[in-house]
C-alpha positions in Angstrom: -13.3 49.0 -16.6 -15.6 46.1 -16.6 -18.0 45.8 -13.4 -19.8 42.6 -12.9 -23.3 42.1 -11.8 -24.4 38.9 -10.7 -28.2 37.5 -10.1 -28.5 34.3 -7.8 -30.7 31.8 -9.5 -30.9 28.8 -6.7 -31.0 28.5 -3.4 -28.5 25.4 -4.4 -26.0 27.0 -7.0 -26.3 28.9 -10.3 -25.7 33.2 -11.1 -26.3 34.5 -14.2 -23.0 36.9 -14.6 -23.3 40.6 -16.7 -20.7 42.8 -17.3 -18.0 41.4 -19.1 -17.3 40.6 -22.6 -15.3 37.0 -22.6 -14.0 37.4 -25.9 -12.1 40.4 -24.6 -8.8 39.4 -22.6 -9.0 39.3 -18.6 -7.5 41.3 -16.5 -6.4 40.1 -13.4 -8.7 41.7 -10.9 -11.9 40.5 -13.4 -10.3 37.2 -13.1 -10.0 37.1 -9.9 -13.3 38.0 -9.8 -14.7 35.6 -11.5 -12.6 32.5 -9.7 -14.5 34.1 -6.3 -18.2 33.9 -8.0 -17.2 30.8 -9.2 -16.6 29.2 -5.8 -19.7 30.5 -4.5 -22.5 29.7 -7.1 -20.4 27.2 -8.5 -21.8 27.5 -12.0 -21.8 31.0 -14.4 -23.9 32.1 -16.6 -22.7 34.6 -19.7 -25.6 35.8 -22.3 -24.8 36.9 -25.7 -21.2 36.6 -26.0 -19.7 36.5 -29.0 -16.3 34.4 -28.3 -14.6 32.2 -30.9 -13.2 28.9 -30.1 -9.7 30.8 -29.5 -10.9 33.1 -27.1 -13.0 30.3 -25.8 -9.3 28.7 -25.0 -7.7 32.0 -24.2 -10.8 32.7 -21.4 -10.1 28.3 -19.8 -6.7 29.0 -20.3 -6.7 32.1 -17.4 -8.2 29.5 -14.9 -5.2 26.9 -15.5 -3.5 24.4 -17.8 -6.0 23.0 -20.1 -6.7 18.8 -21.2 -7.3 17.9 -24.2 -10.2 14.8 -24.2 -8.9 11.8 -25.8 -12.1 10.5 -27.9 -14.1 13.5 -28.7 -13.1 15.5 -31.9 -11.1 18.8 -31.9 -11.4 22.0 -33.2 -9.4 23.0 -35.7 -8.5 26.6 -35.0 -7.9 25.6 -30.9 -7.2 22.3 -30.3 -8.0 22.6 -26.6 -11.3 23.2 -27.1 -13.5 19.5 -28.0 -16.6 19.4 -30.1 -19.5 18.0 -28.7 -21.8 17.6 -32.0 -24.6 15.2 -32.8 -23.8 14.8 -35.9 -20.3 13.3 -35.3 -21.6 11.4 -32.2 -24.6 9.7 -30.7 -24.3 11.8 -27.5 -26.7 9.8 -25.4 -24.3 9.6 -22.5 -24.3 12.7 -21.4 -27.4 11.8 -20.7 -26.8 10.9 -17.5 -25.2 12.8 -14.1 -21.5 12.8 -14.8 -18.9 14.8 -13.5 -16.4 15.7 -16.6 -13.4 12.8 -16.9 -13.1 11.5 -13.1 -11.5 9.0 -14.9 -8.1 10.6 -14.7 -5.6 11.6 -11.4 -6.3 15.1 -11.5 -9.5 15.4 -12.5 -10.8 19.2 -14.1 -11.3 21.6 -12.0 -13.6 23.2 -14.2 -15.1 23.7 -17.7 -16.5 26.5 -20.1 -19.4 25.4 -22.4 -20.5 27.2 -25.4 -23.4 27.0 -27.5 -22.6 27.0 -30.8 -26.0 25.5 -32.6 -28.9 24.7 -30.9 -32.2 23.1 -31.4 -35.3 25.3 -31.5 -36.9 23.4 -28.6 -35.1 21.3 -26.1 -31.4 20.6 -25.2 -31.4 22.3 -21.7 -28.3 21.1 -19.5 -29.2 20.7 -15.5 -26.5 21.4 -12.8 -26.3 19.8 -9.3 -24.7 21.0 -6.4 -21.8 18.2 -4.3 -21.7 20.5 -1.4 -26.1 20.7 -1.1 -25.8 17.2 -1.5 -23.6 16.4 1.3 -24.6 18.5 3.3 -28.4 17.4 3.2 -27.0 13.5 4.7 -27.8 12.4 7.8 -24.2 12.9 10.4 -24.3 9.0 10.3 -23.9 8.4 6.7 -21.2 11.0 6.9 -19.2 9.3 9.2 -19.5 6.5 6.9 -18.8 7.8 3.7 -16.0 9.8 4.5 -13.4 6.3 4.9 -14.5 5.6 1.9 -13.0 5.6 -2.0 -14.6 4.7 -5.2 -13.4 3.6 -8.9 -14.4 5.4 -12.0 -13.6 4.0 -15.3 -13.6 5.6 -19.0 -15.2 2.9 -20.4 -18.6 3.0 -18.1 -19.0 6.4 -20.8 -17.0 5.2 -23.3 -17.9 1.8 -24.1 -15.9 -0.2 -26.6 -19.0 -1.7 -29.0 -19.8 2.6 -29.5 -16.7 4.1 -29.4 -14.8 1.5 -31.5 -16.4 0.8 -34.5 -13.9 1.5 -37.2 -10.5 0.5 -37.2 -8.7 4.3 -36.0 -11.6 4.7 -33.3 -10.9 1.4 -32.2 -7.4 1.7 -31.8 -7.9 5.4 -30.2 -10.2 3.6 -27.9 -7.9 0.8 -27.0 -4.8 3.4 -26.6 -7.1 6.0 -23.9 -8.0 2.3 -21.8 -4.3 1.7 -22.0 -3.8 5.3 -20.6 -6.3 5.7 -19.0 -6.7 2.6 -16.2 -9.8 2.2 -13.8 -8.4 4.2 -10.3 -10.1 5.5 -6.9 -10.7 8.8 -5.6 -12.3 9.7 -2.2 -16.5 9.5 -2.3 -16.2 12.4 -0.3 -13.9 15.3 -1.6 -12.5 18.5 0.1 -12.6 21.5 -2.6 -9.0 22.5 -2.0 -9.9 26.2 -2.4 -12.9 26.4 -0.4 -12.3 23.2 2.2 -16.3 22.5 1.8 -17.2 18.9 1.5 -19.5 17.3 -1.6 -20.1 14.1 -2.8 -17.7 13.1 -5.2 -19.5 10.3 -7.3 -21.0 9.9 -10.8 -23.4 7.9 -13.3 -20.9 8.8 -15.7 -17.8 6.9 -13.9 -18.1 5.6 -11.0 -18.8 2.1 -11.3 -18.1 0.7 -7.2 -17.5 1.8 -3.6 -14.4 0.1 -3.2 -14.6 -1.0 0.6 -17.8 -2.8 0.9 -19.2 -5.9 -0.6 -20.6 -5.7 -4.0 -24.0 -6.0 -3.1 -23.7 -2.8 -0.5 -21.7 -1.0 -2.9 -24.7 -1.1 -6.0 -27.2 -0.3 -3.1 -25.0 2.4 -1.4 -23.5 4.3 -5.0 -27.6 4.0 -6.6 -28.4 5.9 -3.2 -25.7 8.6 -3.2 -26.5 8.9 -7.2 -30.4 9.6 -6.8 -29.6 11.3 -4.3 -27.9 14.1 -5.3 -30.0 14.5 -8.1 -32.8 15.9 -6.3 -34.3 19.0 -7.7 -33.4 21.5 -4.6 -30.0 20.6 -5.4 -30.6 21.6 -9.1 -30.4 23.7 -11.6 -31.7 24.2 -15.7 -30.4 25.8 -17.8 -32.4 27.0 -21.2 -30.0 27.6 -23.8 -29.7 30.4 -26.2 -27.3 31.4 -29.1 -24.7 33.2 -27.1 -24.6 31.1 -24.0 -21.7 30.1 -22.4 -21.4 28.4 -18.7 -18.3 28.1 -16.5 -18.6 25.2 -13.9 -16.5 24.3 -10.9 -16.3 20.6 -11.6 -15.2 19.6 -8.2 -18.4 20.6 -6.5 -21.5 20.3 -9.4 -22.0 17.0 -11.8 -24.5 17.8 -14.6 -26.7 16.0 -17.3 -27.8 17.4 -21.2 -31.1 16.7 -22.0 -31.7 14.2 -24.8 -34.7 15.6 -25.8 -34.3 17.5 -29.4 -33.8 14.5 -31.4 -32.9 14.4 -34.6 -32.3 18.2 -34.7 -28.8 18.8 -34.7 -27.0 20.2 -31.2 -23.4 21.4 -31.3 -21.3 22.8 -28.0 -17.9 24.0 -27.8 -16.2 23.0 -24.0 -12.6 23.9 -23.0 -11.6 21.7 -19.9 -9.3 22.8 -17.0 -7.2 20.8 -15.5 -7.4 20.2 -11.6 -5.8 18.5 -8.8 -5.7 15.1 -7.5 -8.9 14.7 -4.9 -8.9 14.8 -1.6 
């Protein structure tokens, strides 16, 4: 019977887990398990695994139903699971603190990343903490931000003049904008299975604060976005071949270093699916 051990990296969020062996199926209780560490540090750490992209799926596919990203490539052996490699994409935009496809109803609830080729130096991904965020504002701000909502839209990430440059990405592109409309979630979101509060805005999507002028949105949404980027909300994580990392991505937003240039990078990520915000 597995037994996990978990070390605390952050005051903030972050555990490295031991103890289990993801390419090996869960059982309920270790799943269970796992769901519980994950709504506490938020992020989860697994060394040396040795998973293929199926049992990548297979491991997502215990947390919920899983999306399928509409730009990025796919593997062939589990279609689920997207491809995130420099040689098939200039991924500079990840380059930023995003929070994974806010652009949709029900955004993920969370996501499993593994490394599949890595740089010898460089390529570390940070994690941030919604709930440190939040809860680090002044009670005035709160007050304010909680009446408030927020667009994101797929193509603040996924600009035509990048992502359409041959006629089948161009008409993949112009099929996920038809899909996929600009729409409003809350700026402040209650996790539905803890009831904490976090900030629930990104670099990645958000592009305006939807009840104010435009000139008090940019000030307000730059604010919020610095803010919860500070590094006692943080985490870094060094990569190595083996890693994988589970995220709740209702409560963290994260950014991948762009800093290994031209040496190749490539990640696996299965994506669960969540609820609508709240």
């Amino acid at each position: 019977m597995m037994s996990l051990t978990l070390t605390r990296l952050s005051p903030a969020l972050g555990a490295i887990v031991e103890g289990v062996d993801l390419a090996q199926p869960l059982t309920d209780s270790l799943q269970q398990e796992l769901r519980q560490a994950l709504l506490q540090h938020q992020v989860l750490f697994f060394r040396n695994q040795d998973i293929s992209p199926r049992q990548q799926r297979d491991f997502a596919a215990r947390f919920g139903d899983l999306h399928t990203h509409p730009i990025y490539p796919q593997h062939p052996d589990a279609p689920q699971v997207m491809i995130l490699d420099t040689d098939a994409f200039d991924l500079k935009d990840n380059a930023i603190w995003h929070t994974d496809v806010t652009f949709i109803e029900t955004p993920p609830a969370a996501a499993v990343l593994a490394a599949r080729q890595l740089p010898e130096f460089g390529g570390d991904t940070l994690w941030a903490s919604s709930f440190a965020a939040w809860d680090a504002l002044s009670d005035r701000l709160k007050v304010l931000l909680e009446g408030l909502t927020a667009t994101h839209d797929f193509t603040k990430t996924f600009p035509l003049k990048r992502f359409g440059l041959t006629p089948a990405d161009r008409e993949k592109w112009e099929q996920t904008r038809r899909d996929n409309p600009p729409l409003s979630h809350p700026v402040v979101r209650t996790h539905p299975e803890s009831g904490r509060k976090g900030l629930f805005v990104n670099g990645g999507f958000t592009t305006e604060i939807n009840e104010l002028p435009e000139e008090e949105s940019a000030a307000l949404l730059a604010f919020l976005l610095a803010h919860q980027a500070r590094p006692e909300f943080t985490i870094r994580w060094r990569w190595q071949a083996g890693d994988v990392a589970f995220w709740d991505n209702r409560s963290t937003s994260h950014y991948a270093v762009d800093d290994y240039r031209p040496t190749r990078r490539i990640m696996h990520r299965a994506t669960i699916l969540g609820d609508k915000p709240f």
